[in-house]
C-alpha positions in Angstrom: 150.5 15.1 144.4 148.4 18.4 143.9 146.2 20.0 146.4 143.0 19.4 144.8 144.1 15.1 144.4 144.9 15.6 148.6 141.4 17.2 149.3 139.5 14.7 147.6 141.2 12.0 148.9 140.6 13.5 152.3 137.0 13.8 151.5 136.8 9.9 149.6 138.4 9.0 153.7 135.4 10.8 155.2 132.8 9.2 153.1 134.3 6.0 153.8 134.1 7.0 157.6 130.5 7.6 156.6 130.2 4.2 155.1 131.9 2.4 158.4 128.5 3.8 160.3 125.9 1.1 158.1 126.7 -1.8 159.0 125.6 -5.6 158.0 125.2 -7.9 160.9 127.4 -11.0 160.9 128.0 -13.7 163.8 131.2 -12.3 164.4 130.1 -8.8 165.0 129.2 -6.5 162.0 130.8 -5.8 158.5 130.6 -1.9 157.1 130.0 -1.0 153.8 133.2 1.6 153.4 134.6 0.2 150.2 132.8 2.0 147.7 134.4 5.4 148.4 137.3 3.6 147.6 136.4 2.1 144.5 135.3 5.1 143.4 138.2 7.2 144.5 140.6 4.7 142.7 138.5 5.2 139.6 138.9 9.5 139.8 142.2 10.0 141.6 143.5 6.7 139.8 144.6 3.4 142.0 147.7 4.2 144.0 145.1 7.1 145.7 142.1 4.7 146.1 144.3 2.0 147.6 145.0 4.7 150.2 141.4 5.5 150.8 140.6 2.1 151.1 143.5 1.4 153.7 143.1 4.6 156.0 139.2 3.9 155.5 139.4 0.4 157.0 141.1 1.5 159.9 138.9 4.6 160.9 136.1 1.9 160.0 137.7 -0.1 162.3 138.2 2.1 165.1 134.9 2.7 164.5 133.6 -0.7 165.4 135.5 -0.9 168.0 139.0 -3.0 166.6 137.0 -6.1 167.6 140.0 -8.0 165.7 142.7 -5.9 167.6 145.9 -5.6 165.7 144.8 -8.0 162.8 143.0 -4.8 161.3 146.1 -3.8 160.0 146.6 -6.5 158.1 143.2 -6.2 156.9 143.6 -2.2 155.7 146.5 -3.7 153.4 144.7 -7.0 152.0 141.8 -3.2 151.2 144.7 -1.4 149.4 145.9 -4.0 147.5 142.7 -5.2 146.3 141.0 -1.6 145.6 144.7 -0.8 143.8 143.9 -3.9 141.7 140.3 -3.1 141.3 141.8 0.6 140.2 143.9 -1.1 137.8 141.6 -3.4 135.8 138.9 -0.4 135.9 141.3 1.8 134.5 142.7 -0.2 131.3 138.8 -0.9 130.9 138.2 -4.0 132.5 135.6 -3.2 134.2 133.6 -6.5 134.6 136.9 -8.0 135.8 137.4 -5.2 138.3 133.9 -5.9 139.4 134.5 -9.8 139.9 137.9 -9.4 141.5 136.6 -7.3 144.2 133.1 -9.4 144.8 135.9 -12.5 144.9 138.2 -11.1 146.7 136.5 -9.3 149.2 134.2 -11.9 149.6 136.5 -15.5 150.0 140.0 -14.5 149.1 140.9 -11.7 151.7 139.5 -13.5 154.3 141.8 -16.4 153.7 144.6 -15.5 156.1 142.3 -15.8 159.2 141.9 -19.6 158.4 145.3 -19.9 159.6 145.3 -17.0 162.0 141.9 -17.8 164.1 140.3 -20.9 162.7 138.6 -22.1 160.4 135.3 -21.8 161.7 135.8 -17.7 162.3 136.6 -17.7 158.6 133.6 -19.7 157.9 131.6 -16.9 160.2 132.9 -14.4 158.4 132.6 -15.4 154.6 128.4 -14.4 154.5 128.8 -11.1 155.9 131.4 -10.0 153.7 129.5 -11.6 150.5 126.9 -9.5 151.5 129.0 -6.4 151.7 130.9 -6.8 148.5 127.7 -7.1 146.9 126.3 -4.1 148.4 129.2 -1.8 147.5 130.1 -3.5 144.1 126.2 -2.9 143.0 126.3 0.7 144.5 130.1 1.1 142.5 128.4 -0.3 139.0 124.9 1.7 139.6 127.2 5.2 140.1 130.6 5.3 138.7 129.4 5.2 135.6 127.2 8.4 136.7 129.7 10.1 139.5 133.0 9.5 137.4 132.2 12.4 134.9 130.8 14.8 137.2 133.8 14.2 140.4 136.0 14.2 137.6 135.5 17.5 136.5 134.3 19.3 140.2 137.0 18.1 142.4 140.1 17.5 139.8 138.9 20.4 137.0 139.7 17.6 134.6 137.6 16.6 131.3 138.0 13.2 130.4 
């Protein structure tokens, strides 16, 4: 990996630390919107890259917040990578309605699934409206500008014309 792919990863990490600061109230504490750096990092730098963002972005989101779930934050950041990798995948072969409803579903009901089992049912339950809310949030800021900050990062922080 180049210098210039580092960098802007480093800064798609920051603006995710950025997004971890706005938070939507939920009954369980508060959900950030730090995805779409992310989504749009795994769009420029390609999905192996946003994945990271996405993972490292969770955490410092977390730590953020305050690690109100402890140790089960780690197992969040990788449910992130995974699903921003897929998202980064789709979005790339030019799926990108599918990318846009795997993310919404995923982040919203799918991610969350684990902490049925982990927690209860109920915490799930708690959870599920806050995150829809989120996912909607970052997916409709991700469909408004990637199509406008795609060509533009592209080219600035990779010196790439695609």
């Amino acid at each position: 990996m180049d210098v210039r792919k580092t960098s802007a990863m480093a800064l798609f990490i920051a603006l995710s630390a950025v997004g971890a600061m706005i938070k939507i109230p939920s009954p369980i504490g508060s959900i950030a919107l730090d995805s779409f750096p992310a989504l749009l990092a795994a769009v420029i730098l390609g999905p192996v890259p946003g994945a990271i963002v996405a993972g490292l972005g969770h955490i410092i989101s977390a730590f953020i917040g305050g690690m109100l779930l402890g140790p089960f934050h780690f197992l969040i950041m990788a449910e992130m990578a995974v699903l921003v990798w897929m998202f980064g995948v789709l979005f790339v072969q030019g799926k990108k309605l599918a990318a846009y409803f795997l993310f919404f579903i995923g982040n919203s009901f799918i991610l969350g699934l684990p902490f049925v089992f982990l927690v209860s049912p109920g915490f799930y339950m708690l959870t599920v409206p806050g995150l829809t809310a989120a996912s909607a949030i970052n997916i409709a800021l991700a469909a408004l500008l990637l199509p406008r900050l795609e060509p533009i990062l592209r080219k600035s922080l990779l010196k790439v014309d695609r």
